[in-house]
Residue frames relative to the residue before (quaternion, step in Angstrom):
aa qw qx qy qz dx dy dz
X 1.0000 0.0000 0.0000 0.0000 0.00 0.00 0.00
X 0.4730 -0.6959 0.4252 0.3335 3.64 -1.04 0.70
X 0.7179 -0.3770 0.3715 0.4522 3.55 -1.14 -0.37
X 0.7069 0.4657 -0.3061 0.4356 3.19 1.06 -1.45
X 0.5465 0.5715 -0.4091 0.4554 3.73 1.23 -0.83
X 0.8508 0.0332 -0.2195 0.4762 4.00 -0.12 -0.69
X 0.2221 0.5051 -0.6549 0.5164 3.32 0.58 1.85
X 0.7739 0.5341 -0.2037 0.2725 3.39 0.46 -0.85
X 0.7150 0.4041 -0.1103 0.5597 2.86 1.82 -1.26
X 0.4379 0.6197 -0.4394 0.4807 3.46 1.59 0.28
X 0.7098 0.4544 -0.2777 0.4612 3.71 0.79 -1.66
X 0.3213 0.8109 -0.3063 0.3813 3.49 1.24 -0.73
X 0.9190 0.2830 -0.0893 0.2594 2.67 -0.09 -1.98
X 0.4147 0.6433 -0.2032 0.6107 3.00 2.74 -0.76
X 0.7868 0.3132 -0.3362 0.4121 3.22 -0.04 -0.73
X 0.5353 0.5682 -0.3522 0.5163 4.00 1.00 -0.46
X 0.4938 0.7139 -0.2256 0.4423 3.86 1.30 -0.72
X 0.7810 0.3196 0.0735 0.5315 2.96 0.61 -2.00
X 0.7371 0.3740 -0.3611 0.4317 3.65 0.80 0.05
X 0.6534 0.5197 -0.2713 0.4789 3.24 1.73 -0.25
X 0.6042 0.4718 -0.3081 0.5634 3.40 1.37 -0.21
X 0.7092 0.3503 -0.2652 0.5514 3.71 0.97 -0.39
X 0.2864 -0.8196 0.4259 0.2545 3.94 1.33 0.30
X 0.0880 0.6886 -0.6483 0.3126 3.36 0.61 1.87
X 0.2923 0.6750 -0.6770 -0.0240 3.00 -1.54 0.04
X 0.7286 -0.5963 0.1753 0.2878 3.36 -1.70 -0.07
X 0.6198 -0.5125 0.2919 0.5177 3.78 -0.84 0.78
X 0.1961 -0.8121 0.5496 -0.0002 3.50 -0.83 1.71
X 0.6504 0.5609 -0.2640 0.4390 3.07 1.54 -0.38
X 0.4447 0.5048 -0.4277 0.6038 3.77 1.08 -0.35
X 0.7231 0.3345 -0.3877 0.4635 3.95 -0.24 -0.56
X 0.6537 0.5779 -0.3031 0.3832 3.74 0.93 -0.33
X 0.4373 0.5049 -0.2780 0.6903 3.61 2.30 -0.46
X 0.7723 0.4430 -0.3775 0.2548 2.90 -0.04 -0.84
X 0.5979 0.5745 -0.2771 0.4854 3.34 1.24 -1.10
X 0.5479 0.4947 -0.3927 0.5485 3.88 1.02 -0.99
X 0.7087 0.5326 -0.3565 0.2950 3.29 -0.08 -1.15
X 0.6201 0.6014 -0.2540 0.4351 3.19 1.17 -1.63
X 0.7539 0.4160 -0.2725 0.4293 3.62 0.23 -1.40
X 0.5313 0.4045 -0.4768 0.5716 4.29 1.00 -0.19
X 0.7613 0.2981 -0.3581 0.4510 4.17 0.00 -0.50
X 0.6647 0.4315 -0.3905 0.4685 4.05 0.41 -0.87
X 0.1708 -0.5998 0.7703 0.1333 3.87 -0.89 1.26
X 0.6639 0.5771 -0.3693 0.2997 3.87 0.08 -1.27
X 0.5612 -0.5474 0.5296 0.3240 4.11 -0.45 1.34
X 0.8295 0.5309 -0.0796 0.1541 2.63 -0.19 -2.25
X 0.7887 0.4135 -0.1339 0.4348 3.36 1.69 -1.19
X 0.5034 0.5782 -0.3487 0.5392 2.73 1.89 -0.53
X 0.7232 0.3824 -0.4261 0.3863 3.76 0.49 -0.48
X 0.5901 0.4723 -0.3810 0.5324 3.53 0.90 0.16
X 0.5144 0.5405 -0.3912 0.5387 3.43 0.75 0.08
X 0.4482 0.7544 -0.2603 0.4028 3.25 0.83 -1.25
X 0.9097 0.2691 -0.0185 0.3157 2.37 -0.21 -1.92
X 0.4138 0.7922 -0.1480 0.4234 3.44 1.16 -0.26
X 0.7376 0.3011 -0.0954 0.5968 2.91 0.73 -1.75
X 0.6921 0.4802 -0.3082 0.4421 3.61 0.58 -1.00
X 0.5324 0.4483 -0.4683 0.5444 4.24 1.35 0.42
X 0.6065 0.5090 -0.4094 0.4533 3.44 1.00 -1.26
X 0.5813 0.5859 -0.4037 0.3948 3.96 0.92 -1.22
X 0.9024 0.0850 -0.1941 0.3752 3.79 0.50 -0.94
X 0.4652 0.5297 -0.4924 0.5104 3.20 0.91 1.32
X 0.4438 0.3546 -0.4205 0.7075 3.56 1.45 0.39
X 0.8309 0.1502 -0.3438 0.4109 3.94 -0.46 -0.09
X 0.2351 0.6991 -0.5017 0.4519 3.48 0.88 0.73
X 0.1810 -0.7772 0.5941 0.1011 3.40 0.71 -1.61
X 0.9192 -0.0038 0.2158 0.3294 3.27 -1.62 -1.25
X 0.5688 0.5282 -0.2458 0.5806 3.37 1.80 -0.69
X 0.6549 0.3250 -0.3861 0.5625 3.55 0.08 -0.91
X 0.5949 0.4722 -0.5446 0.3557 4.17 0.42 -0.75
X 0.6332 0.5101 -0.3403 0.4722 3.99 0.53 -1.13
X 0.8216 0.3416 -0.2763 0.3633 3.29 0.45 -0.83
X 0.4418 0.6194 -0.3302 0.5587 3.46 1.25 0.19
X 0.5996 0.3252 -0.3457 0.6445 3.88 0.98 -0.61
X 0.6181 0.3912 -0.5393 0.4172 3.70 0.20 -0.24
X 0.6628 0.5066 -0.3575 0.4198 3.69 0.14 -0.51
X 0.5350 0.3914 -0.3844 0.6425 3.90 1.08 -0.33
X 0.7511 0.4572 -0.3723 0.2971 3.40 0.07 -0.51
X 0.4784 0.6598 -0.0861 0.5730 2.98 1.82 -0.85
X 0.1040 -0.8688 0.3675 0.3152 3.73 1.73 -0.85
X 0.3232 0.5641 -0.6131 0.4488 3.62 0.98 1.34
X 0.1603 0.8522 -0.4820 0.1256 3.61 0.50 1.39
X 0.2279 0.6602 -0.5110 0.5011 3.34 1.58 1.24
X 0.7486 0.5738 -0.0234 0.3314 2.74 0.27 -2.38
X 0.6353 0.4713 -0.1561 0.5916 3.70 1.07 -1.33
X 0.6714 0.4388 -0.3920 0.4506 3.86 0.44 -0.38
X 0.6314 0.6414 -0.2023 0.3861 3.43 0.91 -1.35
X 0.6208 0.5101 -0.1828 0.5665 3.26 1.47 -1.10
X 0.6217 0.5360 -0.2999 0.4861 3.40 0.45 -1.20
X 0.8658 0.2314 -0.2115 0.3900 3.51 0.01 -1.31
X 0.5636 0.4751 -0.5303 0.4188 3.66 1.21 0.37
X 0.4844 0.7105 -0.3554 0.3664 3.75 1.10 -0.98
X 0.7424 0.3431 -0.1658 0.5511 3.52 0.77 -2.01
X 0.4571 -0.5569 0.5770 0.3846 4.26 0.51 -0.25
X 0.6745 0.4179 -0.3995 0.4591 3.83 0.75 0.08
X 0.2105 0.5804 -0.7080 0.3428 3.32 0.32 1.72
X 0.7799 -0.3420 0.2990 0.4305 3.55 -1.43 -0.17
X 0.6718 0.4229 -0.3361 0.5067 3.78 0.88 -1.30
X 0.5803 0.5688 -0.3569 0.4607 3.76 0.88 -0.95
X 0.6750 0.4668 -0.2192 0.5277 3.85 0.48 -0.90
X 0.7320 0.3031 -0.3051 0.5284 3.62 0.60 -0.67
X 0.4716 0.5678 -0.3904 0.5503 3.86 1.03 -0.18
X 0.7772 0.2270 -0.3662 0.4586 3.69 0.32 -0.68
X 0.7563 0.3530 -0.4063 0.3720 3.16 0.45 -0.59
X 0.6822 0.4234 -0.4566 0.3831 3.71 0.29 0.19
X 0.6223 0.3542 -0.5852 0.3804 3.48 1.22 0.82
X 0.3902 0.5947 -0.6211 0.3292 3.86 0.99 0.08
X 0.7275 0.4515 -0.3890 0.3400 3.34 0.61 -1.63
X 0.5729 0.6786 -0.2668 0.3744 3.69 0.61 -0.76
X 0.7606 0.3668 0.1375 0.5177 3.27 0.62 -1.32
X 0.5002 -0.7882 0.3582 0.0146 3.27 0.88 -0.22
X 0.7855 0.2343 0.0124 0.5727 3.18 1.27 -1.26
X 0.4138 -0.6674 0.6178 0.0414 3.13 -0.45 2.18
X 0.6641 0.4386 -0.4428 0.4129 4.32 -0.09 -0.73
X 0.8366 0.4307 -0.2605 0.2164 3.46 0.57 -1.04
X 0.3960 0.6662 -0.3515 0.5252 2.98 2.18 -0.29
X 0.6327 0.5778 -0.2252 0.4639 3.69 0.45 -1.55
X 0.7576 0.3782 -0.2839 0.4499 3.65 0.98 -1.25
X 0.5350 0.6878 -0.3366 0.3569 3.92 0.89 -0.31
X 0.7470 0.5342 -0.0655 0.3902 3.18 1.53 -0.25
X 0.5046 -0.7403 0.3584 0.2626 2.07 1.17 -1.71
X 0.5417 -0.6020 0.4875 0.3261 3.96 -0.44 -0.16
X 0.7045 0.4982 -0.1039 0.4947 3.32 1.06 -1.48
X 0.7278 0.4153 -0.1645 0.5204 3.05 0.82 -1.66
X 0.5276 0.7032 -0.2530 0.4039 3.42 0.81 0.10
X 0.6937 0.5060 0.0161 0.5124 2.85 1.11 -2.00
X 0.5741 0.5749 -0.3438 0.4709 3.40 1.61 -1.29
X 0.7921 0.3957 -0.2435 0.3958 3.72 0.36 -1.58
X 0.8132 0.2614 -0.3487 0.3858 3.45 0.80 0.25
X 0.2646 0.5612 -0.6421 0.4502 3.29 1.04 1.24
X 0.6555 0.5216 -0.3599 0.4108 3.36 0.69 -1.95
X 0.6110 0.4445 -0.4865 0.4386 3.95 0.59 -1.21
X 0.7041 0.5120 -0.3417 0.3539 4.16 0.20 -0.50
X 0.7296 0.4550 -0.2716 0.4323 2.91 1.21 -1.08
X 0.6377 0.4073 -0.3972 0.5193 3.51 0.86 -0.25
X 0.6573 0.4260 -0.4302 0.4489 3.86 0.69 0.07
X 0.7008 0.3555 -0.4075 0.4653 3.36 0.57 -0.08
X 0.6323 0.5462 -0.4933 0.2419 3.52 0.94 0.17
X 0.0238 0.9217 -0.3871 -0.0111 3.95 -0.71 0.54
């Protein structure tokens, strides 16, 4: 494994720490639209229950949190450092839907403290290790 790999699975293991002690985790509700959304556009049974399913893993690997983040550094460590990022950044809520979720409630809302406060310090601190740790993995 490279340097950058058990760099990753160290901050990981920190940042999974800090989101579970500050009871962060990942934006469960965006995967809950989505699924609504899905079931008004999917006509097909079959795809929609595979959809379904999907979303409802993505659902508890976002409320996992700090776990799915730790486990996600095991998988880099493991060199599935696709697979481990994906995890990592659904666990911490700084995947892409998570990131667009916060930032369209600052814009929305207006109020940058109260975002920041919803978290926390910790929880904070967690999603941007995890945001490092998944950049430094490679």
């Amino acid at each position: 494994m490279s340097d950058g790999g058990k760099n990753a699975f160290r901050l990981s293991i920190l940042s999974g720490i800090l989101l579970i002690i500050s009871g962060t985790h990942g934006s469960v509700g965006v995967y809950g639209v989505i699924l609504a959304v899905l079931m008004l556009l999917v006509k097909n049974v079959l795809l929609l229950s595979i959809l379904r399913v999907v979303a409802l893993i993505l659902i508890l690997l976002a409320s996992l949190g700090g776990v799915s983040v730790i486990f996600g550094g095991s998988l880099i460590r493991k060199s599935r450092i696709r697979l481990g990022k994906f995890v990592i950044g659904i666990g911490s809520g700084m995947s892409t839907p998570g990131l667009i979720l916060t930032l369209l409630t600052v814009f929305v809302t207006w109020n940058l403290p109260a975002v920041v406060a919803e978290h926390g310090i910790m929880g904070w601190t967690g999603m941007i290790v995890s945001l490092v740790a998944r950049t430094k993995a490679k």
